[in-house]
N, C-alpha and C positions, 0 to 999 in steps of 0.2 A: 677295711674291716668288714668282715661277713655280717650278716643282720644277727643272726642267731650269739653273737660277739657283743652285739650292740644292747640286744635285750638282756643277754647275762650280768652285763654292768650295771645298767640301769637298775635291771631289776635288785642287787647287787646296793645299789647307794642306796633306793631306798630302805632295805632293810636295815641299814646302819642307826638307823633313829627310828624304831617302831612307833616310839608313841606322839614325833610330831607327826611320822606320816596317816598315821590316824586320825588324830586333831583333825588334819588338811581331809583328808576327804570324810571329816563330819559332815560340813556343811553339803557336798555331794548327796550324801546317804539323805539327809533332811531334805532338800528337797528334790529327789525323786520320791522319797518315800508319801512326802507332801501331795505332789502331783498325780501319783497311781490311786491313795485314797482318798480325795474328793472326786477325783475322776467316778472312779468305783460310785461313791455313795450319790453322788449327782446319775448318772446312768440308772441307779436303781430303786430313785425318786423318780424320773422320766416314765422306768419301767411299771414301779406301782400306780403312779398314776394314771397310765394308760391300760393298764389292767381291770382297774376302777371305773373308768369310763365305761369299756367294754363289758364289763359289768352289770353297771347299770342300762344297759342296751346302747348298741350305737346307731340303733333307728331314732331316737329321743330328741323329738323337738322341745322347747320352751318356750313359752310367750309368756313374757312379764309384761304388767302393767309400768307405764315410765319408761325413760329412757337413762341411756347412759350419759347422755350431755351433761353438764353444771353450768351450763349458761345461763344468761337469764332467771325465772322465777321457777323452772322447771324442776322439780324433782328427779330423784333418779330410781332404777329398776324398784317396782313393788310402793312407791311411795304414792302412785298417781290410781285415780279411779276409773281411770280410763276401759278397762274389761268389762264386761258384763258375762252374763249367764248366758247371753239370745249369742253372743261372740263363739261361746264354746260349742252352743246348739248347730250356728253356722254352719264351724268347723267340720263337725262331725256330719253335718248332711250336705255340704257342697264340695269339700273337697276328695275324689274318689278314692286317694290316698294316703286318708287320715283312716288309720287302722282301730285306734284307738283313743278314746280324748277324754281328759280327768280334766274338770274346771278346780280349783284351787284357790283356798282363805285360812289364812295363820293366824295366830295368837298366841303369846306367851303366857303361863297361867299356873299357879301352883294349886294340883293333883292331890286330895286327901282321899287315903283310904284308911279309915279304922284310926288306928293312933301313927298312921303313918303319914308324911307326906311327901313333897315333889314337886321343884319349878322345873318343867318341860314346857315343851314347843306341841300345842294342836293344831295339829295338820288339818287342817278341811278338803277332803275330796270325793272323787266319785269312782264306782264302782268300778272301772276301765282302772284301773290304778297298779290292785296286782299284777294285772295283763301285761302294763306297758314297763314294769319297772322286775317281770317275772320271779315273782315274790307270795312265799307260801305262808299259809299259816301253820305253828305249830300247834294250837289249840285251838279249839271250836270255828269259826268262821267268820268270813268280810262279811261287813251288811250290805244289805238290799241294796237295791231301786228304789222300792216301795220306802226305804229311812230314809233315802236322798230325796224321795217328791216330799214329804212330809215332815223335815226337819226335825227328823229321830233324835232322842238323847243317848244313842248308843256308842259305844266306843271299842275300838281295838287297839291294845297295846303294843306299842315297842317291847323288845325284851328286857331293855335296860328297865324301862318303867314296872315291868311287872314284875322284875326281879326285887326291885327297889321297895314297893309297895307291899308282894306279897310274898316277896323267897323265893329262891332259886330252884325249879323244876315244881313250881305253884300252879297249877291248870284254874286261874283266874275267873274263869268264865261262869256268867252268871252276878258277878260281884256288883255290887252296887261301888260308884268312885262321886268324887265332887270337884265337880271346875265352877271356881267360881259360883260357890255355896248353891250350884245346880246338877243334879243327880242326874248320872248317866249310869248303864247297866252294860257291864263286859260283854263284848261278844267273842273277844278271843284274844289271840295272842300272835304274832305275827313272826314268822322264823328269823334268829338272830341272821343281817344285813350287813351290818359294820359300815363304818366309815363310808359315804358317798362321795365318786367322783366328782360330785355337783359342792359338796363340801359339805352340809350338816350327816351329824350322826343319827343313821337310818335309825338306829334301834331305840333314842333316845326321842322316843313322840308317840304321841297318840292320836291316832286317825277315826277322824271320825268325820259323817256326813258335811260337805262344801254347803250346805242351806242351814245345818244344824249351826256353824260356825257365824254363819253371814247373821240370820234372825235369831237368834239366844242368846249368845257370846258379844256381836259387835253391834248388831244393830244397823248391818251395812247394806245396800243393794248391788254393791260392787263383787269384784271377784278379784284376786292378786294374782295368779297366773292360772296358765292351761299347759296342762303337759299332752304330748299329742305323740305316738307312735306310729312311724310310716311302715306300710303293709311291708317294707324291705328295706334293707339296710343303702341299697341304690338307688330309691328313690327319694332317701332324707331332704337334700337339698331343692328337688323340685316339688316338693311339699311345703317345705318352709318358705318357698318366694311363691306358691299357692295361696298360704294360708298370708304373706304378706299384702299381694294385692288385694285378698278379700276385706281382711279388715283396715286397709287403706280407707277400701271403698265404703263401709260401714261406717267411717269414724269420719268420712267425708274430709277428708285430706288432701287438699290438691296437690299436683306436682309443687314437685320444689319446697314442699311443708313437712318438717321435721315429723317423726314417728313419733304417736302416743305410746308405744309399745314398744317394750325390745324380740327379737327371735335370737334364738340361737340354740344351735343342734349340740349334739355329745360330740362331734369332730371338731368341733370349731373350740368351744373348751377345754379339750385334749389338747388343742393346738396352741391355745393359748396358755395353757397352764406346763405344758412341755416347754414352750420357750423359754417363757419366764425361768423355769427350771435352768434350761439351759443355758438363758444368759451368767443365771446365778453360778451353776458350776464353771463356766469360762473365767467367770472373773476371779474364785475362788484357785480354779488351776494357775490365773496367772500372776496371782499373790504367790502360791508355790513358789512359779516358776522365778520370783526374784530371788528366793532363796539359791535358785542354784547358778543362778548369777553372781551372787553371794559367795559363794562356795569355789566359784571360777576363780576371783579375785582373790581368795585363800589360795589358790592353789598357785597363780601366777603370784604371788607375795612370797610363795614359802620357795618357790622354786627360784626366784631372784637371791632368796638368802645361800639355796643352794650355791649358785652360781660365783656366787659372793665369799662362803667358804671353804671351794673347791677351785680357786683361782690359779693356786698352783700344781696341783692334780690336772688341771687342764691344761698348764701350759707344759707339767713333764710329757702328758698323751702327744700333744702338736708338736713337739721336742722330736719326740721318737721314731717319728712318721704317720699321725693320724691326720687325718684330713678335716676342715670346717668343717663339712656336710657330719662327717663318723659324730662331732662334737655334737652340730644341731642335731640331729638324727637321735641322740644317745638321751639330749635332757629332754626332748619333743616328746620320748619315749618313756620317761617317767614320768610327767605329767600328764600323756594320756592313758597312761597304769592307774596314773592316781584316780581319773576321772571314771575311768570304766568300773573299777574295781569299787568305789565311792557306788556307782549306778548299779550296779549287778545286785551289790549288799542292801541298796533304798530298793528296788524292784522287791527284794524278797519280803524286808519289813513293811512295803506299802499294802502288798498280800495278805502279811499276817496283821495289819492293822483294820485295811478294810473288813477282813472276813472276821476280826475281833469288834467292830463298829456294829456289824450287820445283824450279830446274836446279842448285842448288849443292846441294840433300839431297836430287834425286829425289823429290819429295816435291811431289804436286799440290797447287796452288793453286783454291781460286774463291772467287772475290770474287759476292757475291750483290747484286741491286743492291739491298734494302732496306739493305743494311751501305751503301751506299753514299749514298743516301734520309738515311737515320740520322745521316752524318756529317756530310754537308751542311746539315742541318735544326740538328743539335746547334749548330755551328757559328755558323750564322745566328743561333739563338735565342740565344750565348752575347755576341752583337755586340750584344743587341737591350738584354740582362738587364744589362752590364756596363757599356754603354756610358749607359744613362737616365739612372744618376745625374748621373754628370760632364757630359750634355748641359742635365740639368733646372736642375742647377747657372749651368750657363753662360745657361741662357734666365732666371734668378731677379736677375739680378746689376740692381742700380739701374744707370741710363747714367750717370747723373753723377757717383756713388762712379766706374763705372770710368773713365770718360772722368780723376779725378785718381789713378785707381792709377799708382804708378810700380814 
């Protein structure tokens, strides 16, 4: 029997029953369509987040106070006192390729202006800050030097905060605010940032001098981290294991003695936060991917019923002069109709699901086409895998047993 013989039948039996061969390759269509949009929205989580890093510069060192152990009695990042001031001084006068270096002291505090108020996060830093994180203002301007020697009460807004506080498109400056029933005077406003790769919401804080923070607010002699800028985005890492043996040596650490401090650059974050990502979409694709395993098993069930109801149709064909292979050849061929056809139809809804996820949460999509290679192939192979037995079945069958099946 010619092939072109073989697909017309096939194709031919299944249209006899539209609506189970539907049903049968639901489970197909679900999961590819499963597979293409996590793929998608994982890839363009990956994506934003590394956008975000690069954003925030990808020369950007970190030194937090603390480590990230839990052993022992030790704290972890930002809990320990271990920084100081003379630490960031160091930085910035011994290593040749610290570009730029902000010492840094937080505090969470609710923000009164007028009859308004505000629990935000007060940034403490220093003047190197816009530089290193290339960050403008949209109103009036960053403070001095001269606030950071003298523990200014000045402050600069997030946008979120000064929208909050004074309205939207409010040129704030000048304003008298209260943290912590102690009056600081606006000095501007800082252009909307958005979300940081680092994680808190840039726009969502108020910056104000790293000594104002430490002597008014805490009461502290310490410092909670140092952001440091390398003069080039190729020298990030020999900066950071610079700036590690320095304060090694500072903090008097001998070999073999666990770090008072964490480092970590914008790539190694990226890197970590891309993984994680990535492990998560893996896992997610291969929750999918049982689904179309799922959907195999549908289609190897429905095609044994074929086989099942077509017993003496298959034993008039072998009757007449068709051969096993023309038989297996013919059901192989509808079940991997059912599989492709099942895959082609999920390919298209996984498109229009992704790129309907993408505009409903902001949130970029890409679909790669090996995800797409992947699902197609999976698919086919599951039409190929599923479908043998109940075709081999049907090519095994004596003609004369079936010719008196009833």
């Amino acid at each position: 029997m010619s092939p072109v013989m073989t697909f017309r039948i096939a194709f031919k039996a299944l249209g006899r029953n539209k609506l189970r061969t539907g049903l049968t390759m639901l489970g197909m269509i679900i999961g590819v369509a499963a597979v293409i949009t996590l793929v998608a929205m994982g890839n363009g989580a990956q994506s934003m987040i590394e956008d975000q890093i690069k954003g925030a510069g990808t020369n950007m060192i970190t030194v937090n106070a603390g480590n990230f152990s839990s052993g022992g009695v030790r704290g972890g990042v930002g809990t320990s006192s271990s920084l100081t001031e003379d630490d960031a001084t160091a930085i910035r006068r011994e290593i040749p390729g610290a570009q730029y270096v902000a010492a840094g002291q937080q505090v969470q505090a609710q923000v009164v202006a007028g009859n308004q108020n505000w629990f935000t996060r007060i940034q403490g830093t220093d003047v190197d800050l816009p530089l290193i994180r290339a960050w403008s203002t949209s109103y009036g301007s960053f403070f001095s030097s001269q606030d950071v020697t003298s523990a200014s009460k000045v402050a600069v807004l997030g946008k979120t905060v000064s929208d909050t506080l004074f309205g939207q498109d409010v040129d704030p400056t000048g304003s008298i605010i209260r943290v912590r029933n102690q009056p600081f005077k606006v000095l501007g406003v800082m252009a909307a940032k958005g979300q940081s790769g680092m994680g808190p919401d840039m726009d969502d804080q108020i910056l104000v001098p790293y000594t104002t923070v430490m002597k008014k607010l805490l009461g502290v002699t310490f410092i909670r981290d140092i952001t440091v800028s390398a003069a080039s985005a190729g020298e990030t890492s020999q900066v950071a294991d610079a700036i590690a043996v320095l304060l090694r040596t500072r903090h008097k650490i001998v070999p073999g003695q666990d770090d008072d401090f964490t480092i970590r650059t914008a790539e190694e974050i990226a890197d970590i936060r891309t993984q994680a990502m990535g492990t998560m979409t893996t896992l997610l694709a291969g929750i999918a991917g049982v689904s179309l395993i799922v959907g195999g098993i549908g289609i190897m069930n429905i095609m044994l019923v074929s086989v099942t109801e077509r017993t003496r149709e298959i034993g008039l064909r072998m009757a007449i002069g068709a051969k096993s292979r023309d038989v297996l050849l013919q059901f192989l061929v509808e079940a991997i109709a059912l599989s492709l056809l099942g895959g082609g139809i999920g390919i298209a809804l996984g498109f229009g699901l992704a790129e309907g996820m993408s505009r409903w949460m902001s949130w970029p999509a890409k679909v790669p086409a090996n995800a797409v290679a992947m699902a197609f192939g999976f698919a086919a192979a599951v039409g190929v895998f599923f479908g043998f037995y109940p075709a081999q079945k049907a090519a095994r069958l004596d003609p004369i047993d079936a010719l008196r099946y009833e």
